[in-house]
DRENVO-348272 format. One record per residue: residue in one letter; z, x, y of N, C-alpha, C in turn. Coordinates in steps of 0.05 Angstrom, whole numbers, padded with zeros to 5 digits, always signed. Example, Ala and Ser with C-alpha at 12.3 -4.5 7.8 and 13.67 -1.06 7.14 Angstrom:
# residues 2
a+00156+00264-00114+00156+00246-00090+00156+00264-00066
s+00142+00257-00045+00143+00273-00021+00157+00258+00001
# end
This chain:
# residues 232
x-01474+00027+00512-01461+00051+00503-01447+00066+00525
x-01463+00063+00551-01450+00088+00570-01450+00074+00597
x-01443+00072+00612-01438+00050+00640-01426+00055+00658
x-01443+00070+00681-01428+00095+00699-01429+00074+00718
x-01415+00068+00747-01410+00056+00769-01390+00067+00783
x-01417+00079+00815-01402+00086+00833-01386+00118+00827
x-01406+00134+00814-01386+00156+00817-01386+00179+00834
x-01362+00183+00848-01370+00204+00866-01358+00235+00861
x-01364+00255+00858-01342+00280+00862-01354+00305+00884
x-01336+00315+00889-01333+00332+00912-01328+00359+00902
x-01335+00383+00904-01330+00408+00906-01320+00422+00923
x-01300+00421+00938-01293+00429+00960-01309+00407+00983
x-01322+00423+00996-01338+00407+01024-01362+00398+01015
x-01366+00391+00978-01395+00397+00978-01395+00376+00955
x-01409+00354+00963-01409+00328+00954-01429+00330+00931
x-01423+00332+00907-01453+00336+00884-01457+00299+00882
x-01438+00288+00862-01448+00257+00860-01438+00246+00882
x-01458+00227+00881-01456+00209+00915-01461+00186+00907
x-01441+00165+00892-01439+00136+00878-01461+00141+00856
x-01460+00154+00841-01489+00147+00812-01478+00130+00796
x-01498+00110+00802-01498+00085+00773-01517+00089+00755
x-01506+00082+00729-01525+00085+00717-01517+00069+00686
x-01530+00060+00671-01525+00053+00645-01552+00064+00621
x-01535+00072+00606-01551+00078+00581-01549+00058+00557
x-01564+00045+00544-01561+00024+00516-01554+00049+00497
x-01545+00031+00476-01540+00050+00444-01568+00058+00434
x-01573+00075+00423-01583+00085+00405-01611+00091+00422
x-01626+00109+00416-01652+00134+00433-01648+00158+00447
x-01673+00161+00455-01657+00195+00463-01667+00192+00493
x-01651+00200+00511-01648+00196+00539-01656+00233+00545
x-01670+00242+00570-01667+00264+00581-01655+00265+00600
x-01638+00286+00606-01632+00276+00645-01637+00305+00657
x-01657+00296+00680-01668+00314+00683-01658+00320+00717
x-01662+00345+00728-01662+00341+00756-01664+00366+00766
x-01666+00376+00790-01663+00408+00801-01641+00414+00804
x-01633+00443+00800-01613+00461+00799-01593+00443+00828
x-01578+00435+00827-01549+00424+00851-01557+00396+00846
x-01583+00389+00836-01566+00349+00835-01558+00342+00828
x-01537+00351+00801-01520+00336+00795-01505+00329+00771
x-01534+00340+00753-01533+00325+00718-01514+00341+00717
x-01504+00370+00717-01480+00370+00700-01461+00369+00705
x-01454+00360+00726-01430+00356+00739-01423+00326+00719
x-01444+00307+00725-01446+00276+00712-01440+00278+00687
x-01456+00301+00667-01454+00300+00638-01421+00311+00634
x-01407+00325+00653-01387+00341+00643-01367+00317+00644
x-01374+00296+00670-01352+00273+00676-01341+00251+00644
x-01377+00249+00626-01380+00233+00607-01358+00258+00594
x-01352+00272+00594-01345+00287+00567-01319+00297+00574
x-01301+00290+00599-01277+00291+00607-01271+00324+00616
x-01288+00343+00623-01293+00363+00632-01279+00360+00650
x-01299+00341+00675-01290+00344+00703-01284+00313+00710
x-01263+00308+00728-01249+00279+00733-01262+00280+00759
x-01277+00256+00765-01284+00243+00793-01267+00237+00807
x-01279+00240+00829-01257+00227+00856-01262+00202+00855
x-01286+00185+00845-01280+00154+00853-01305+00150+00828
x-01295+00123+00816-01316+00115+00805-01315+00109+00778
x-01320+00092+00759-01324+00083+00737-01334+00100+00711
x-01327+00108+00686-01343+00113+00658-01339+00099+00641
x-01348+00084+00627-01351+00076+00608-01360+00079+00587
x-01352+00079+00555-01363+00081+00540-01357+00073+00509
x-01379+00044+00505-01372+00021+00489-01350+00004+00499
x-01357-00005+00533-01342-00018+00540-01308-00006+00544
x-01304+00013+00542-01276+00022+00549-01270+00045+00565
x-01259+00048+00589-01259+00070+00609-01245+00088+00593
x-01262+00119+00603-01255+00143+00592-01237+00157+00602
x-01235+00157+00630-01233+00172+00656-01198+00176+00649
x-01196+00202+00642-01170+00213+00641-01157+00211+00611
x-01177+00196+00583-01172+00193+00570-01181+00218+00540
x-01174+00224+00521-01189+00243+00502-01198+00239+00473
x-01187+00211+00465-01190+00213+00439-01223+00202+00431
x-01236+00189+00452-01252+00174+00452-01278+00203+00449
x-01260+00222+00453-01290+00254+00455-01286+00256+00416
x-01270+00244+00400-01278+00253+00366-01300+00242+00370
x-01316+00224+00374-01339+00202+00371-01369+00215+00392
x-01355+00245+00402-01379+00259+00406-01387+00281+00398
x-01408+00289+00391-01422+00316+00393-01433+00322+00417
x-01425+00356+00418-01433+00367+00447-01441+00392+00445
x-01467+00405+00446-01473+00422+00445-01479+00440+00472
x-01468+00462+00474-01463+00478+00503-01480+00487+00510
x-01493+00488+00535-01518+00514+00539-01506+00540+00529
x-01490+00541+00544-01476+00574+00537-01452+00568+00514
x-01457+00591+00484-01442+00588+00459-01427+00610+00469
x-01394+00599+00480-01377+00622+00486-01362+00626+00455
x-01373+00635+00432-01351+00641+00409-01329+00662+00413
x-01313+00662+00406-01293+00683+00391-01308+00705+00380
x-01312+00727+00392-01331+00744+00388-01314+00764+00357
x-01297+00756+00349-01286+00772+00336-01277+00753+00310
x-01289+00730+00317-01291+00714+00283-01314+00718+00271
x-01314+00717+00239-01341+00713+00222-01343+00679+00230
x-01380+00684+00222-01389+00641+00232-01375+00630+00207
x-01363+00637+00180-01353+00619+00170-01327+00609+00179
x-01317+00636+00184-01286+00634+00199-01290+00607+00228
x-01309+00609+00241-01312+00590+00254-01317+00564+00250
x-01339+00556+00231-01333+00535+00214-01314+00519+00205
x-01299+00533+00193-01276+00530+00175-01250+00520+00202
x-01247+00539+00224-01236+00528+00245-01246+00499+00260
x-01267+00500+00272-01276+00467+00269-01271+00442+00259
x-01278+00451+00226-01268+00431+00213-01236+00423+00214
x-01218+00440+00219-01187+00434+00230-01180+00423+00245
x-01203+00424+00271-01195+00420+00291-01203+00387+00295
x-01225+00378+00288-01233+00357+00286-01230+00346+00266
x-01224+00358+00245-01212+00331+00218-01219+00307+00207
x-01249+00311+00215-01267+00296+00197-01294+00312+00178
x-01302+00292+00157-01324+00296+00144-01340+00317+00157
x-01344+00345+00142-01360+00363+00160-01390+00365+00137
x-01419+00362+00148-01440+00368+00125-01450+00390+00140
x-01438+00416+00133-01444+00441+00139-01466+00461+00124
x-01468+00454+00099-01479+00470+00079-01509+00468+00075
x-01517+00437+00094-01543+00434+00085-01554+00445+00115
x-01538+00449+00141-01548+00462+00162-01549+00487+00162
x-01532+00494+00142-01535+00530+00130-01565+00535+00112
x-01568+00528+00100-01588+00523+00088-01615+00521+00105
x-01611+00498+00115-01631+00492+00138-01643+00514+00158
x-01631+00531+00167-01626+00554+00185-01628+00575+00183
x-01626+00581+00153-01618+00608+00135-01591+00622+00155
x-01574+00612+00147-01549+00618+00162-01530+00644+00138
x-01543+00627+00117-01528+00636+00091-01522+00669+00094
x-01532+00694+00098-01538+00718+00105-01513+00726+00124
x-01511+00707+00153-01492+00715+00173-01463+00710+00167
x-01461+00695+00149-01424+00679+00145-01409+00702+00146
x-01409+00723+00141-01392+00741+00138-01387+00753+00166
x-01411+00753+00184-01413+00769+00201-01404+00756+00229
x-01386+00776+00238-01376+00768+00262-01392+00763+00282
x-01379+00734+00295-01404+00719+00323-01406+00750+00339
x-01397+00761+00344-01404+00785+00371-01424+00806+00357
x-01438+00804+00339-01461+00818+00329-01473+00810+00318
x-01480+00778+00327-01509+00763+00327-01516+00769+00345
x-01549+00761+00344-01566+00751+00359-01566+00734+00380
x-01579+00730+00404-01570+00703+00419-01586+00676+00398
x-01604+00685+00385-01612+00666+00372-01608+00653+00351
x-01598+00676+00333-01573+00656+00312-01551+00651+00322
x-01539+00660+00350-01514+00649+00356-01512+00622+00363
x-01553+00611+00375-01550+00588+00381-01557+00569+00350
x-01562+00580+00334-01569+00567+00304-01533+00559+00300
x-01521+00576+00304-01494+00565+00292-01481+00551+00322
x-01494+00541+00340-01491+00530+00361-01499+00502+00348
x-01522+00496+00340-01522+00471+00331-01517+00459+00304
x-01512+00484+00288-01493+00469+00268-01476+00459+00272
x-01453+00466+00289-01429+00461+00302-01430+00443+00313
x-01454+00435+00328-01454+00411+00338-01464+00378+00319
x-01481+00389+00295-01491+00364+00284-01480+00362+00255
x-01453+00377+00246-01444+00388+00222-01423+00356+00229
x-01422+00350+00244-01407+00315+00247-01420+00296+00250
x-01415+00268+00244-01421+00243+00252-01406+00234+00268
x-01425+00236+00297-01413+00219+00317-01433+00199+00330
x-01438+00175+00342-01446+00161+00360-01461+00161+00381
x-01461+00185+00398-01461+00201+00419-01464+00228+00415
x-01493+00234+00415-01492+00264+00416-01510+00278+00445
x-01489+00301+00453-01503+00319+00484-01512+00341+00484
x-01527+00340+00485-01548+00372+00482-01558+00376+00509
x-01543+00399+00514-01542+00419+00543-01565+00441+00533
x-01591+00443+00540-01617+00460+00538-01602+00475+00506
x-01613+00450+00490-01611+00452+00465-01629+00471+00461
x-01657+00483+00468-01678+00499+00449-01664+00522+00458
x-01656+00542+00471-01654+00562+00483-01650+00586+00464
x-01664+00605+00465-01672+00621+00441-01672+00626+00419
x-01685+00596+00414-01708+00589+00373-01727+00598+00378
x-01726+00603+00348-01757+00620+00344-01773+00585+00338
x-01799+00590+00342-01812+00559+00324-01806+00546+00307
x-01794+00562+00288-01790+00546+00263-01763+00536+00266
x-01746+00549+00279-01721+00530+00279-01726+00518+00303
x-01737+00520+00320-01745+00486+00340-01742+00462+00327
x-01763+00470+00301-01785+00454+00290-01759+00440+00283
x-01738+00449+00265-01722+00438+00252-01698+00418+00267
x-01695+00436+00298-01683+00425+00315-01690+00392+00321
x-01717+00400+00325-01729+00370+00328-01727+00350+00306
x-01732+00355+00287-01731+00347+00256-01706+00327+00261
x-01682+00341+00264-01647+00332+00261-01653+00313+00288
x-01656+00320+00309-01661+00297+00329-01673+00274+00325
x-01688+00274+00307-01706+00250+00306-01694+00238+00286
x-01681+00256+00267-01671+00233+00244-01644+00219+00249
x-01622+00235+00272-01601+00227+00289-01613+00200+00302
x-01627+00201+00317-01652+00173+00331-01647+00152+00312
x-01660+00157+00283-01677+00146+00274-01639+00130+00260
x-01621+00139+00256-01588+00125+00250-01581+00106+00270
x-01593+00100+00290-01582+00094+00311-01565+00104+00334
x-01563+00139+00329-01550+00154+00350-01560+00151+00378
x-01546+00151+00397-01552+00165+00424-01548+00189+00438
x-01568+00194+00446-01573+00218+00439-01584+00233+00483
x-01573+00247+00485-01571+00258+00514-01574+00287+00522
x-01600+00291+00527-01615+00317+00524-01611+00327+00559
x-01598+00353+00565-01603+00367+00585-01627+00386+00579
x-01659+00391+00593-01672+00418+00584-01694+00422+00614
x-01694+00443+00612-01717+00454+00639-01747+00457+00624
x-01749+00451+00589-01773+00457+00571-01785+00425+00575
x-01810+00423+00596-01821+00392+00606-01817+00388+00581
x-01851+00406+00565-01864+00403+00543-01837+00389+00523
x-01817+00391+00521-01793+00389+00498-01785+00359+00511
x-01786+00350+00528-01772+00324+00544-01795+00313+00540
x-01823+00311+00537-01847+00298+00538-01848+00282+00512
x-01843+00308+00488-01848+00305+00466-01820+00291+00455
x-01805+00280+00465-01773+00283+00447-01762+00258+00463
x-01768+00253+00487-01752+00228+00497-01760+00208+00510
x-01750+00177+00495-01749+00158+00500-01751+00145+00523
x-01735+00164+00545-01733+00150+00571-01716+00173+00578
x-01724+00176+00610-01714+00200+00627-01693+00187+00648
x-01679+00208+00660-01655+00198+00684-01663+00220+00702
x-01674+00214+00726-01686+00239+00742-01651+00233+00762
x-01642+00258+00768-01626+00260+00785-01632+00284+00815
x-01626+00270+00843-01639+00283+00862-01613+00287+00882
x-01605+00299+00885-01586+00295+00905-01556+00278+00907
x-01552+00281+00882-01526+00268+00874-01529+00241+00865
x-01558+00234+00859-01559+00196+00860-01583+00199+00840
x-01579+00171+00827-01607+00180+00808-01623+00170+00819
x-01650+00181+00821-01675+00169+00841-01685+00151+00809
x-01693+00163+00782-01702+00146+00771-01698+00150+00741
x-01697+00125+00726-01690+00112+00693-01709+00100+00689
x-01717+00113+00673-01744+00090+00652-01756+00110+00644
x-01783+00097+00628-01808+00115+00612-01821+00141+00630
x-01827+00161+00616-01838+00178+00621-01872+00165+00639
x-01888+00152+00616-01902+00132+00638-01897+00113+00658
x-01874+00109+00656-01865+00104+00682-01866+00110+00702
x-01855+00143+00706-01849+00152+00729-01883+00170+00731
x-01895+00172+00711-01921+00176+00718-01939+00166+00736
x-01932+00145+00728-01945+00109+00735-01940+00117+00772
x-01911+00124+00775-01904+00113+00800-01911+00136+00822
x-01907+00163+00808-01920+00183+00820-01949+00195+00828
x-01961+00177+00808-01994+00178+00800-02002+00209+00799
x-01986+00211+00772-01988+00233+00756-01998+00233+00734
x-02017+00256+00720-02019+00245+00696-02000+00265+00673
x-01981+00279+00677-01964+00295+00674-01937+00292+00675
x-01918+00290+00656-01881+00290+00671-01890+00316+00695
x-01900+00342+00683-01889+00364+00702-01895+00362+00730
x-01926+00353+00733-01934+00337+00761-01917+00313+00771
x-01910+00306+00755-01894+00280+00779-01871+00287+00780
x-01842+00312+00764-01833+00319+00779-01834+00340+00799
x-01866+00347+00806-01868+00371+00827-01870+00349+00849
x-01881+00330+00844-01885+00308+00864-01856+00289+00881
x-01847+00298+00862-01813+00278+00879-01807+00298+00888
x-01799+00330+00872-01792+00349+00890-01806+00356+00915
x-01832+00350+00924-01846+00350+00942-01841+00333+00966
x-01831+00313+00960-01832+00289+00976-01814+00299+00998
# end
């Protein structure tokens, strides 16, 4: 699905990736995890044509991305931060989406899902941060794509729409999606993914199972064994 080699970028004098390879297969849910400057979102923004590398390979389904855009219809991307149009109603936003992307939208059953039904009228700049992020992931799972990126997807749900959050993840999984979780919530990466990408310093230190890197840290905890690499 995804087939990074050798990527490097620079911030001025300030080197974030430093050659990260890496490949992801189709379909599970990947976390990528790492401390604040190593890297992940510099990496996740490269996959999503955000930011262009100074050197180095993307791939995805076998075909380089790097400078290219049509290949982003075939993703969903959900933002940490929902910068809306503070001065549209969420249907008005909806309704723009669907223009913009011009495919099959299943909106009505995430309205539903959410109890969204109540806000449609009401302009994004006098929500909540918490329904602003409810209509954060409608927006993001109201398409069928291949590839879906969730930048600290839980960030102010109440339980019950977690609950549901998780629900739609697992049944995205369960299609064959791939699926690429940014979150600082261990407990939410413990419970939710397949296999982790620890990133340290511009390079990934490690890919594989959560018992994995248990295993290697002789932890019996993800949260302990990443206090333990950060320790090292």
């Amino acid at each position: 699905m995804i087939e990074i080699q050798q990527l490097h970028k620079n911030f001025g004098k300030v080197e974030v990736l430093k050659g990260v390879d890496l490949g992801i297969a189709s379909g599970g849910i990947f976390a990528v995890l790492g401390p604040n400057g190593s890297g992940k979102t510099t990496m996740i923004k490269s996959i999503l044509g955000m930011v262009i590398p100074d050197k180095g390979t993307i791939e995805i389904d076998a075909k380089n991305i790097l400078k290219k855009y049509a290949y982003r219809d075939n993703i969903n991307y959900l933002p940490q931060i929902a910068n809306f149009p503070n001065n549209l109603t969420v249907s008005e936003l909806i309704n723009m989406m669907k223009d913009l992307r011009n495919k099959p939208a299943s909106d009505q059953s995430l309205i539903d899902r959410f109890a969204l039904a109540p806000f449609l009228d009401k302009k994004l700049g006098n929500l909540s941060g918490g329904t602003r992020q409810k209509v954060n992931i409608l927006l993001t799972f109201m398409f069928d794509s291949d590839l879906i990126i969730l930048d600290e997807p839980t960030t102010g749900l109440d339980p019950i729409s977690l609950l549901q959050l998780k629900e739609i993840i697992r049944t995205e999984k369960e299609k064959g999606k791939t699926i690429l979780i940014t979150s600082h919530i261990i407990s939410f990466v413990e419970e939710m993914a397949d296999q982790i990408v620890f990133l340290l310093d511009g390079k990934i230190y490690y890919k594989g199972t959560i018992a994995g890197l248990k295993e290697q840290t002789k932890q019996k905890n993800l949260e302990e064994a990443i206090a333990t690499i950060l320790m090292e």
